[in-house]
C-alpha positions as CSV (number, residue, x, y, z in Angstrom):
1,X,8.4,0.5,-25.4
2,X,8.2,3.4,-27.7
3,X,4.9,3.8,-30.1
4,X,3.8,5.7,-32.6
5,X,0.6,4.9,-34.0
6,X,0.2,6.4,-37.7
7,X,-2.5,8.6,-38.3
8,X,-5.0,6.8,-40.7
9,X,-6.8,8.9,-44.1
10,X,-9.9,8.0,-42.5
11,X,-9.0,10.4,-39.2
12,X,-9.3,13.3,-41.5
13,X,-12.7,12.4,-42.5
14,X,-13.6,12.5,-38.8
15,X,-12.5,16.0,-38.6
16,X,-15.9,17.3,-38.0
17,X,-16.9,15.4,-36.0
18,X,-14.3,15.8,-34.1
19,X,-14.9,19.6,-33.7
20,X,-18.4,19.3,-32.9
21,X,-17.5,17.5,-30.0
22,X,-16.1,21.3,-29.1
23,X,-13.4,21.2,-25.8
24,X,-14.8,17.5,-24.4
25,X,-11.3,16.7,-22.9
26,X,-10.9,12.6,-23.9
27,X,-7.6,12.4,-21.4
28,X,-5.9,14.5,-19.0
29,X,-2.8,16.0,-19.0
30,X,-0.1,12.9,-18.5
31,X,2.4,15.3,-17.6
32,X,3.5,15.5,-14.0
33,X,2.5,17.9,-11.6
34,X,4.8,20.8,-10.6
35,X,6.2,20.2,-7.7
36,X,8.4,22.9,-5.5
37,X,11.8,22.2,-5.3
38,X,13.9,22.6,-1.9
39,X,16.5,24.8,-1.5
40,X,18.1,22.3,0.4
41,X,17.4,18.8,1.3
42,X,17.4,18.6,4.7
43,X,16.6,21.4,7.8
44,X,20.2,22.3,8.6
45,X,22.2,23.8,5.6
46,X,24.4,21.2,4.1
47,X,28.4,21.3,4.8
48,X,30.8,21.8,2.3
49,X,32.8,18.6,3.7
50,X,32.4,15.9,6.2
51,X,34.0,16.1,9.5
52,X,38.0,14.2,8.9
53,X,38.2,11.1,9.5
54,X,40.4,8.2,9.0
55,X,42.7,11.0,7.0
56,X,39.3,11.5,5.0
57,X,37.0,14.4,4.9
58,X,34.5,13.3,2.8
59,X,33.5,16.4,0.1
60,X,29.6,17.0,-0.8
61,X,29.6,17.3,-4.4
62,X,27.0,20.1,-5.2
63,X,25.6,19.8,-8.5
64,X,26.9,16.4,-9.3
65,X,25.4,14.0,-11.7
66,X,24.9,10.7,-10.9
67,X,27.7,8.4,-10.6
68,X,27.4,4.8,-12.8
69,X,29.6,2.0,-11.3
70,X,30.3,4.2,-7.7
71,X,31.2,0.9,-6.1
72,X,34.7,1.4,-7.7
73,X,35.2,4.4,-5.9
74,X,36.1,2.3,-2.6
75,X,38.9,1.0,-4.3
76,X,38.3,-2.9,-4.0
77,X,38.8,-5.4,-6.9
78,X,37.4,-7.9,-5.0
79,X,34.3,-5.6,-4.3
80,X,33.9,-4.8,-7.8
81,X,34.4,-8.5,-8.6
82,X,31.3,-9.8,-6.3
83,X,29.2,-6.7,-7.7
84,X,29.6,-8.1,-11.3
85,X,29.3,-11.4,-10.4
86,X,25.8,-10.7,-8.4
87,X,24.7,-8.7,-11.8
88,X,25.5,-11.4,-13.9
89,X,24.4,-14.5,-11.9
90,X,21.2,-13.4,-9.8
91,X,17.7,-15.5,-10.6
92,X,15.8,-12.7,-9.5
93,X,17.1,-10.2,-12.2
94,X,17.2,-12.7,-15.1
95,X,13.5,-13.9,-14.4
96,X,12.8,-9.8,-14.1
97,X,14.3,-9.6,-17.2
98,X,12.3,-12.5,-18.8
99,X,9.4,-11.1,-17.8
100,X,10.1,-7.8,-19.2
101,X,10.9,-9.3,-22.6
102,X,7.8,-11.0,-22.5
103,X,5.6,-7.8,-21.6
104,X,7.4,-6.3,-24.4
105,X,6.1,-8.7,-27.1
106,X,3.0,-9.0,-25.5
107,X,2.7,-4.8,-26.1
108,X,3.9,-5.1,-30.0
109,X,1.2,-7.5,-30.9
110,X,-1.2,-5.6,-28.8
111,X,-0.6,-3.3,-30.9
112,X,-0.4,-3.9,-34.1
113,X,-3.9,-6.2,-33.0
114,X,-5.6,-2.9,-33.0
115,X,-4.1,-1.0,-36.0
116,X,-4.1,-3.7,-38.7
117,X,-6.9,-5.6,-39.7
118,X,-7.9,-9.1,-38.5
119,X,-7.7,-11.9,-41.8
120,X,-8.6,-15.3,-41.3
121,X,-9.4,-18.0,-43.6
122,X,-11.9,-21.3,-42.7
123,X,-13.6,-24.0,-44.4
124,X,-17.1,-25.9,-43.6
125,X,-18.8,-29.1,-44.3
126,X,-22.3,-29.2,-43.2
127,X,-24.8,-32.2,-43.6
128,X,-28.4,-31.4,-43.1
129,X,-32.3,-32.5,-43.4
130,X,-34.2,-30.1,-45.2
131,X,-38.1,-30.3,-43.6
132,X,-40.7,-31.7,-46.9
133,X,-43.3,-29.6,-48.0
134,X,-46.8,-31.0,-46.4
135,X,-49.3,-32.8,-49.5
136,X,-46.4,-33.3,-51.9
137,X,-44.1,-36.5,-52.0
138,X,-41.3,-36.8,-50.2
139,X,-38.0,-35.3,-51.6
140,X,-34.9,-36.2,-51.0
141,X,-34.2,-34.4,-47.9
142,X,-30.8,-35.2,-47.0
143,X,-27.7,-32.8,-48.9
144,X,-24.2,-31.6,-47.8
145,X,-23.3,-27.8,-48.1
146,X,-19.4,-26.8,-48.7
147,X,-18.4,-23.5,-47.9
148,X,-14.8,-21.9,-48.1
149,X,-13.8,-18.4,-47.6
150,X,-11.3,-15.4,-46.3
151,X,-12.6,-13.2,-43.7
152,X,-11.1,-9.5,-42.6
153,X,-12.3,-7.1,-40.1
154,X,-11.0,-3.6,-39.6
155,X,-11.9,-1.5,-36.8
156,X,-12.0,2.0,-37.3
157,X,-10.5,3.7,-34.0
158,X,-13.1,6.7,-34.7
159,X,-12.4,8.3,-31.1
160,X,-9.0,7.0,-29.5
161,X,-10.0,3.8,-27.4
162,X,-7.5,1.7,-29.3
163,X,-4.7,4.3,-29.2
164,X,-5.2,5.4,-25.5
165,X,-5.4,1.7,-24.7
166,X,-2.3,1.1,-26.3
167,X,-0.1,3.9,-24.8
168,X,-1.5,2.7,-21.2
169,X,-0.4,-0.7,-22.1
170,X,3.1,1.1,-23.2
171,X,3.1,3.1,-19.8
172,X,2.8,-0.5,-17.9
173,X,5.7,-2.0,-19.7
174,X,7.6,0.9,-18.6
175,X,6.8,0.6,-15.4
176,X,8.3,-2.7,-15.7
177,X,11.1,-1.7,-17.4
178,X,12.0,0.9,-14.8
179,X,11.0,-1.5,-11.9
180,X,13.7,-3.8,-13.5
181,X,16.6,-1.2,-13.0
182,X,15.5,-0.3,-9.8
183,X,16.3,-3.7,-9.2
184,X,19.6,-3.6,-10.4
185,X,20.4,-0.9,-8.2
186,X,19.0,-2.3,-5.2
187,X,21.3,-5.5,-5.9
188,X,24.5,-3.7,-6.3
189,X,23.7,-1.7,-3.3
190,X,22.9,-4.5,-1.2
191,X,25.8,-6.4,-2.3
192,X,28.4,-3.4,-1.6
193,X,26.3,-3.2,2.0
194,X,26.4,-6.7,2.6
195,X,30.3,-7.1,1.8
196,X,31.3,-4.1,4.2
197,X,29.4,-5.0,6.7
198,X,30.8,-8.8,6.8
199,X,34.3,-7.4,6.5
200,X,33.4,-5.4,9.7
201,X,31.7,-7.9,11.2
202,X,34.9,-10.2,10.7
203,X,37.1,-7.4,12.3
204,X,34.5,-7.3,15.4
205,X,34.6,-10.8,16.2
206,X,38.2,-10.9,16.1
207,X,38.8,-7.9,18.0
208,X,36.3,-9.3,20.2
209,X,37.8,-12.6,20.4
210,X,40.6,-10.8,21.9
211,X,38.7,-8.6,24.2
212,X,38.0,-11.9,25.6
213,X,41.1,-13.1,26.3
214,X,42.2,-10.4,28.1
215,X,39.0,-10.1,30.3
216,X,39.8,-13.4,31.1
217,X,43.5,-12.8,31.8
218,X,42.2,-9.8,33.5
219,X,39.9,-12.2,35.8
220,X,42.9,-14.8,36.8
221,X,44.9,-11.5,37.7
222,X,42.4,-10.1,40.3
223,X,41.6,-13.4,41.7
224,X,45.5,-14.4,42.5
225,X,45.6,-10.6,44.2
226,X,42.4,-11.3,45.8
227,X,43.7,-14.6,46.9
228,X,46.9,-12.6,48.0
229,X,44.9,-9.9,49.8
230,X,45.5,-7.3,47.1
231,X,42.2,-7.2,45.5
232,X,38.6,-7.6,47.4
233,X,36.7,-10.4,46.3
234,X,34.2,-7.7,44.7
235,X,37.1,-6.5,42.4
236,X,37.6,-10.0,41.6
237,X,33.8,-10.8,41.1
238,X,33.4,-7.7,38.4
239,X,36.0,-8.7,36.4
240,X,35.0,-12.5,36.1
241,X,31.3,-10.9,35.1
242,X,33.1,-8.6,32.5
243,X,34.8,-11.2,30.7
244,X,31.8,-14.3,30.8
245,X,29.5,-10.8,29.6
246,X,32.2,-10.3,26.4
247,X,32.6,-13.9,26.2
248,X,28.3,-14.4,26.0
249,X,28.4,-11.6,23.0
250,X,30.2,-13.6,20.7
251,X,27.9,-16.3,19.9
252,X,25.9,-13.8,18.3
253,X,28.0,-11.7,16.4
254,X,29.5,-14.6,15.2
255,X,25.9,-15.4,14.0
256,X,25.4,-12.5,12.6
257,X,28.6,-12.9,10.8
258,X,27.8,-15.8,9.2
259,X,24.0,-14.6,8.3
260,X,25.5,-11.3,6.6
261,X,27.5,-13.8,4.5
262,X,25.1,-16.3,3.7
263,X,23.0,-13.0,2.6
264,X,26.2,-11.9,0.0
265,X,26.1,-15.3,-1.3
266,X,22.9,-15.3,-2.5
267,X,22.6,-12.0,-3.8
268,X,25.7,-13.0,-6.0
269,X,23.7,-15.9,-7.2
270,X,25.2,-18.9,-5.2
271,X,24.4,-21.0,-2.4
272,X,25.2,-20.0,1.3
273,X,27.5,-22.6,1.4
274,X,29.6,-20.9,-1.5
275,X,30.0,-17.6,0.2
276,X,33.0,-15.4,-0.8
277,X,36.2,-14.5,1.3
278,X,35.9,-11.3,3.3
279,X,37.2,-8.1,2.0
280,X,40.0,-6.8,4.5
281,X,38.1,-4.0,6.1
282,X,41.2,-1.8,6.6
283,X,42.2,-1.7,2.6
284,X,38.5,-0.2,2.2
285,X,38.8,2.9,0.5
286,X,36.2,5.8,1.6
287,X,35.2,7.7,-1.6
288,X,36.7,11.4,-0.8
289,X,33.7,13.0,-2.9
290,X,30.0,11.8,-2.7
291,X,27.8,13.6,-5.7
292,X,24.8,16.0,-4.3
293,X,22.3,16.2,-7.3
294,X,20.2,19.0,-7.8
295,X,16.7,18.5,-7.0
296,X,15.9,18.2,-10.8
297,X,18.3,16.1,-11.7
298,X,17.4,13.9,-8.7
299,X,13.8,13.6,-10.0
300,X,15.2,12.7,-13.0
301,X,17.7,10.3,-11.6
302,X,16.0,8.0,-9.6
303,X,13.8,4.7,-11.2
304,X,11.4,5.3,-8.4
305,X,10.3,8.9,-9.8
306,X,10.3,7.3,-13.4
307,X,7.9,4.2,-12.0
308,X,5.5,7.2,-10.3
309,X,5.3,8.7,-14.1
310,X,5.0,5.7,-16.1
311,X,2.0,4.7,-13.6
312,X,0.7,8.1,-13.9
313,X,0.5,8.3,-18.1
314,X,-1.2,4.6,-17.6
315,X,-3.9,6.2,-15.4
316,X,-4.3,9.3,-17.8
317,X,-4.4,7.1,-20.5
318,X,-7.1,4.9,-19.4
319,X,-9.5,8.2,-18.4
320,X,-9.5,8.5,-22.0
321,X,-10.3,5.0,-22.6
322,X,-13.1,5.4,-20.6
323,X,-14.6,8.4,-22.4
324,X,-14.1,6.9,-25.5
325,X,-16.2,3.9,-25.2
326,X,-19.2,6.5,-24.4
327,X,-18.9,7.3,-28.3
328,X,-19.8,5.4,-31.4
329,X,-17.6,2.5,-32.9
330,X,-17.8,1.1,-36.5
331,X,-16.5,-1.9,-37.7
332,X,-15.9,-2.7,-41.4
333,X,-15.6,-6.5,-42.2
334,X,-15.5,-8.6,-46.0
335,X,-15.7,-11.7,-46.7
336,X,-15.3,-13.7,-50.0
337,X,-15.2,-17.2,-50.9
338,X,-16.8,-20.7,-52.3
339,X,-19.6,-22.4,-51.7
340,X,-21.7,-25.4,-53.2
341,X,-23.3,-28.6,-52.4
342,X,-20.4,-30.2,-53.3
343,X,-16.7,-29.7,-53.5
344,X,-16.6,-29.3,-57.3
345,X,-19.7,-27.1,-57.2
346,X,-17.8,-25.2,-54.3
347,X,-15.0,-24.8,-56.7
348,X,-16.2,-23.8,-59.6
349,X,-17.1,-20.4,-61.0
350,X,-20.6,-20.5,-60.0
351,X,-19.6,-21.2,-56.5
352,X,-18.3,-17.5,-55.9
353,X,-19.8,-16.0,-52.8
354,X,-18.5,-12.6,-51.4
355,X,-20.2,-10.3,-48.5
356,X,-19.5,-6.8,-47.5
357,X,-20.9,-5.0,-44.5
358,X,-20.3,-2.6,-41.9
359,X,-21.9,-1.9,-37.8
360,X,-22.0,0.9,-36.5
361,X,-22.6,0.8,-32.2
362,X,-23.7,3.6,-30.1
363,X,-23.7,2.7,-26.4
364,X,-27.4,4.2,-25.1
365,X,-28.2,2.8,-21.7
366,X,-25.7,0.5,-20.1
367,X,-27.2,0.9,-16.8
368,X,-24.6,3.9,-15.8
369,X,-21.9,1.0,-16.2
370,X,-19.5,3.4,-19.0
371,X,-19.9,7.1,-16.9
372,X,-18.9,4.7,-13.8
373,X,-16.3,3.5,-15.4
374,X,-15.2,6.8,-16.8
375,X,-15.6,7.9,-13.0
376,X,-13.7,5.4,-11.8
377,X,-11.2,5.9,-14.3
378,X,-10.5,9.9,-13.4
379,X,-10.8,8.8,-9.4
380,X,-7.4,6.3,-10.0
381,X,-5.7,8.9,-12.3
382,X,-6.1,11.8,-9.7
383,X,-5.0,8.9,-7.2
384,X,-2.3,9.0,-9.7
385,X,-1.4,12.0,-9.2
386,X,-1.0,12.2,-5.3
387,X,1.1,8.8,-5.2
388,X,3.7,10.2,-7.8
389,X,3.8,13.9,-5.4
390,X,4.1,11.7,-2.2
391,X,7.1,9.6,-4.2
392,X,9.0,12.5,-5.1
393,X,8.7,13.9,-1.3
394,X,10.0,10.2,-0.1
395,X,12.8,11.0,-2.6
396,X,14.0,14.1,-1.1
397,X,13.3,12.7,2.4
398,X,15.4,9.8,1.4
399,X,18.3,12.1,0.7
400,X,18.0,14.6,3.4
401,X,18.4,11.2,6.0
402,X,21.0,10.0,4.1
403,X,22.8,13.4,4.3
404,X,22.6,13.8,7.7
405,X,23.2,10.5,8.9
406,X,26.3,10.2,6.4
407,X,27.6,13.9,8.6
408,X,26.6,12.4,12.1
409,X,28.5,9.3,11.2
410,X,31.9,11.1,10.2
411,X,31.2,13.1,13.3
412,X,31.3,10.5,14.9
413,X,34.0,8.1,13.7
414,X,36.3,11.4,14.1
415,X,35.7,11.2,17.7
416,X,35.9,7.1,17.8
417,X,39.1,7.4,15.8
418,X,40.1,10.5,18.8
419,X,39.2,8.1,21.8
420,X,41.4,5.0,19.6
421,X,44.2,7.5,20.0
422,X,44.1,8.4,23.4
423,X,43.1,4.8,24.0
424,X,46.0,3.1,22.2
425,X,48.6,6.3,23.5
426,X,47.6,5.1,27.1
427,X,48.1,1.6,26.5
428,X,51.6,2.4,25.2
429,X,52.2,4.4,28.2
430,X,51.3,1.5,30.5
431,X,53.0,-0.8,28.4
432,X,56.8,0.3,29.1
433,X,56.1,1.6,32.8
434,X,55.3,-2.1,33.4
435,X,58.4,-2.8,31.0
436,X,60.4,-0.7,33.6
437,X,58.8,-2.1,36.8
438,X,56.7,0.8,38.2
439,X,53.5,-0.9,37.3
440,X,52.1,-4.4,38.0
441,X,51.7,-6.4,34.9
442,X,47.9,-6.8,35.0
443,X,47.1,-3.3,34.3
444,X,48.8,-3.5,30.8
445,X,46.0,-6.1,30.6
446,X,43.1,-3.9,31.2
447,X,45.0,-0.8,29.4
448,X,45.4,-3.3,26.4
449,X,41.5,-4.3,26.7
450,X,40.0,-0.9,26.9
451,X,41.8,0.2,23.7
452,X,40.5,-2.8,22.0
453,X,37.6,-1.6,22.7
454,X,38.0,1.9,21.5
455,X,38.7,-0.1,18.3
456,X,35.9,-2.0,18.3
457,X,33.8,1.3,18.6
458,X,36.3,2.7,15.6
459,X,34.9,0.0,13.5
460,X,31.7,0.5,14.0
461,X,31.0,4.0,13.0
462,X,33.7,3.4,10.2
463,X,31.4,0.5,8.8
464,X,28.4,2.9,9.3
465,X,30.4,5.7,7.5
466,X,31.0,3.3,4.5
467,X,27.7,1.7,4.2
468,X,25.8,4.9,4.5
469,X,28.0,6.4,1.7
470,X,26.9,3.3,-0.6
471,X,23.0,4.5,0.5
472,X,23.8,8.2,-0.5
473,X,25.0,7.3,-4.1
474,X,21.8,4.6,-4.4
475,X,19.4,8.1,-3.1
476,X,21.2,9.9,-5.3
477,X,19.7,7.5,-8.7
478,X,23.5,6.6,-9.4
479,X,22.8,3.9,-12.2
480,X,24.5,0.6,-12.6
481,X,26.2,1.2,-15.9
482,X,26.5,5.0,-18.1
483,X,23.5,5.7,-19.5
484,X,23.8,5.0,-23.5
485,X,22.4,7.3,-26.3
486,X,19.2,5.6,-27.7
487,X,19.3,4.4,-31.2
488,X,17.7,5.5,-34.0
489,X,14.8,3.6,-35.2
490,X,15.0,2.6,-39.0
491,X,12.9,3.8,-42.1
492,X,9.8,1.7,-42.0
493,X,10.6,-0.2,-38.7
494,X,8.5,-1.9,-36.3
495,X,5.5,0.9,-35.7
496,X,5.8,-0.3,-32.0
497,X,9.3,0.9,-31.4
498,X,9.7,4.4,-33.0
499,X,8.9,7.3,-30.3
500,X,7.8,7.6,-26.4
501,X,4.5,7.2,-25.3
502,X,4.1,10.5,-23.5
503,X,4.6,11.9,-27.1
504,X,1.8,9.9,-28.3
505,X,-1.0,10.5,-25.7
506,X,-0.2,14.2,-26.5
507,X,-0.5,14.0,-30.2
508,X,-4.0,11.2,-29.4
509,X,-5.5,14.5,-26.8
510,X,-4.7,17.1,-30.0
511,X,-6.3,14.9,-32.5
512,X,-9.4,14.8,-30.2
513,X,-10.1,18.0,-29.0
């Protein structure tokens, strides 16, 4: 919530006293600390391309910018469908938003509260008993006193308390403000997650399923050759335990099936019961190019950097509230009005009452309350300081793990989709030499089962390839939607909308030192 907070005539009158107050720093510097920059994110240099897999060999983008709406690069309507639908529909992000609205107009009459004078208007009726005067009769002691009149009260923000206050209050809003789009992130990032993972989850269980049958078909085949004296009753004991062993993990990846979906209903704003069809896991496209931001533009991408330098110019900001209240304040304040001891006496001309003053406040002894303050004050801004450094090292650690867990998992879906191969090429093989009589039929059972289970394997690290490239373009700060070109504000708009706070603590720390 942009301010700028005109510079008053009065200010200039200040001047010297301004400069006799020599170097005294109100507010420290809001800016962030410089921070070295990696060469590289993580502590193996970065490849140019993922290892192929799936006829993919996912590129690292060097120098990229961040990517709005990367959830289209899997190439899924449906996907992009449930994305906008979880955007539009969520409770979380319309109360977020609600509540960032309200902080908004909560700041602009904040602040024009402390630039613009305070006017009210009132009216009293007061019956009293006057006390008589000792050895003289008794007057009448009874009368009624009607007063009218419009109050104002303007004051004068001689060293900053008002202003500093009000860019803090700014700083908060933005902190809401970028605490809002980190939201929106997160929830198009969980909802892309959430739908791979129940479309893999879906081709698990039903590759499972099947595993099952054929342990089972397996285990009647070794128990008729056991029972024919071709198999021991060991061989037929293993395979019974093999297939009630697949047959005991499906209960629970079913489960976990139906949780991962009950999750993606939610997040898309509707009840669990309402949850949407599965995307078909195989028609998931993996995005050939993944963008690799600079460290700079990371920093400058990501909502969590932004929230660690909105909370900072807050705490900057309120050092120099702090030091300002060790000063002296003046208030100016008017009044004029009517008055009488009755209404038409009120009214009349004679009734006229008027009153003009001014106070003037210099805080002496206070008990060591303001310096404490003041104390307290520099302690949570240099606090500041060390939570925005240790957010911008989460951020590049944040990217270095996504990197190289994005490269172990093509690594190792290359190798899953290599054993799926050999897997599938030996079931083949099996297949027609049972087909032409040189093998016994139950072993194209168990060459069947073991290359569904290559595939099941194949799944897995593909679903881990996918879902860690949706975490690589969240590290990377890819927005929700392209950024758009602010607008600009009007002649003689709203003083609260006009330029950033960071512009107006600097131009508050000039006028003071």
């Amino acid at each position: 919530m942009p301010i700028r907070l005109p510079t008053p005539a009065w200010r200039l009158a200040t001047l010297p006293l301004l400069l006799a107050l020599g170097a005294c720093a109100f507010a420290p510097d809001s800016k962030p600390p410089a921070m070295a920059q990696p060469a590289q994110y993580g502590v193996e240099p970065l490849p140019a391309a993922g290892a192929p897999a799936q006829g993919v060999a996912q590129r690292y983008a060097r120098d990229a910018r961040p990517v709005p709406e990367w959830w289209k690069r899997f190439g899924s309507d449906a996907l992009d469908a449930m994305v906008e639908e979880g955007l539009a529909n969520s409770p979380d992000l319309a109360a977020a938003e609600r509540n960032l609205a309200g902080a908004r107009e909560q700041l602009r009459g904040q602040v024009n509260s402390s630039l613009l004078p305070s006017i009210d208007a009132g009216a009293d009726v007061t019956r009293k008993r006057a006390l008589t005067m000792p050895n003289l009769p008794e007057p009448t002691a009874l009368y009624n006193v009607f007063t009218g009149q419009v109050q104002a009260k303007y004051d004068l923000d001689l060293f900053g308390a008002a202003r500093f206050e009000n860019v803090s209050r700014a700083a908060h809003v933005e902190q809401q403000a970028f605490q809002l789009e980190s939201a929106r992130r997160s929830l198009a990032g969980n909802i892309v997650t959430g739908a791979i993972t129940s479309a893999s989850l879906a081709e698990r269980v039903a590759l499972t399923e099947k595993q099952v049958v054929l342990a089972r078909q397996v285990a009647r085949d070794t128990q008729r050759r056991y029972e024919l004296g071709s198999a021991s009753q060991n061989d037929a004991l293993q395979a019974d335990q093999d297939a009630a062993t697949l047959e005991a993990s499906l209960p629970g990846l079913r489960a976990q099936w139906q949780t991962t979906r009950h999750a993606l209903a939610v997040l898309m704003g509707r009840s669990p019961d309402q949850a949407p069809p599965d995307l078909a896991f195989a028609m998931l496209a993996v995005p050939a190019e993944v963008p690799v931001l600079v460290p700079s533009e990371l920093l400058a991408a990501r909502p969590d950097i932004h929230i660690a330098e909105a909370v900072l110019r807050a705490a900057a900001a309120d050092v120099g509230v702090a030091t300002a209240q060790l000063f002296p304040s003046l208030s100016l304040s008017a009044s004029m009005g009517k008055g009488g001891f009755s209404w038409p006496a009120a009214l009349s001309g004679a009734g006229s009452i008027w009153a003009v003053g001014a106070s003037l406040t210099q805080p002496i002894f206070h008990g060591g309350a303001l310096l404490a303050e003041r104390s307290a004050a520099k302690e949570r801004y240099e606090a500041a300081v060390l939570q925005y450094k240790q957010t911008v090292l989460t951020a590049f650690r944040d990217v270095a793990d996504t990197l190289a867990q994005l490269d172990a998992d093509g690594q190792a879906l290359a190798s899953a989709e290599a054993s799926r191969r050999s897997a599938e090429q030996s079931h083949r093989n099996t297949a027609n030499r049972v087909r032409l009589g040189a093998l016994a039929p139950y072993t194209a059972y168990a060459s069947e089962q073991h290359y569904v289970a290559a595939r099941v394997r194949e799944v897995e690290y593909a679903n881990a390839r996918l879902t860690e490239t949706a975490a690589l373009f969240q590290a990377m700060g890819s927005p929700v939607r392209a950024p758009q070109a602010p607008a600009q504000p009007a002649a003689g708009g709203d003083a609260a909308e006009s330029q950033a706070p960071r512009q107006q603590q600097q131009q508050q720390q000039q006028q003071q030192q």
